[in-house]
N, C-alpha and C positions, 0 to 999 in steps of 0.2 A: 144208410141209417146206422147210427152208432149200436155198436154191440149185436148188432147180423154178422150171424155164421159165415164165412165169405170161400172157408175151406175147412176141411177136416182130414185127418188122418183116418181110414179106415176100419183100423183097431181101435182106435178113440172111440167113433159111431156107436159103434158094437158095443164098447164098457157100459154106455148112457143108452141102452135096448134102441139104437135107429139107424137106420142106412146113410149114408153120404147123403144121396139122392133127396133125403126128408132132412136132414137135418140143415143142408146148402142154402142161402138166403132166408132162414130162421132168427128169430130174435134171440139169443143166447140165455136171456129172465125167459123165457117161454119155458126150459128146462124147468126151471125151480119149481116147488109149490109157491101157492099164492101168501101163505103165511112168509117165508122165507123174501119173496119178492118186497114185501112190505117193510121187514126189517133192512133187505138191503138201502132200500129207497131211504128209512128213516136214517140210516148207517150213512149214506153218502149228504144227506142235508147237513145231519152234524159234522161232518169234516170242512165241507161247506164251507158251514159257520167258523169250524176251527180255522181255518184259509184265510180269513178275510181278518179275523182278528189279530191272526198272527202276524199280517202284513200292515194291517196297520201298528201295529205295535216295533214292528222295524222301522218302519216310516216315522215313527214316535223317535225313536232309540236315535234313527240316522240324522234327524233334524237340532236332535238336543247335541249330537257330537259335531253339529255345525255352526251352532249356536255359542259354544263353549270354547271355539278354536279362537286363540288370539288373531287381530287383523292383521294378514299380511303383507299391508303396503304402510 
């Protein structure tokens, strides 16, 4: 599953109060509060959103410089 703990450094454990042992096959959003969890989710839709726009708009950009290129035969 994306974003499970899969290893940790032992000093890391410690900084975030938990053992290896607890934190190992953990959802890594499980740390956060649930306020925080929320923006992140809203934080990753709007990139998303930015991703898809932006690709199409290359897609846009790369069509009009194919469009505009003299015939070469």
């Amino acid at each position: 599953m994306p974003g499970t703990i899969l290893s940790i450094n032992p000093f890391g454990a410690v900084q975030v109060g938990y053992t290896v042992g607890k934190l190992t096959g953990r959802s890594a959003l499980s740390l956060f509060h649930e306020a925080d969890r929320e923006t992140l989710r809203e934080t990753q839709m709007e990139l998303a959103h930015v991703t898809g726009v932006t690709t199409v708009g290359q897609q846009a950009a790369s069509i009009a410089h194919e469009v505009d290129l003299p015939s070469a035969a």
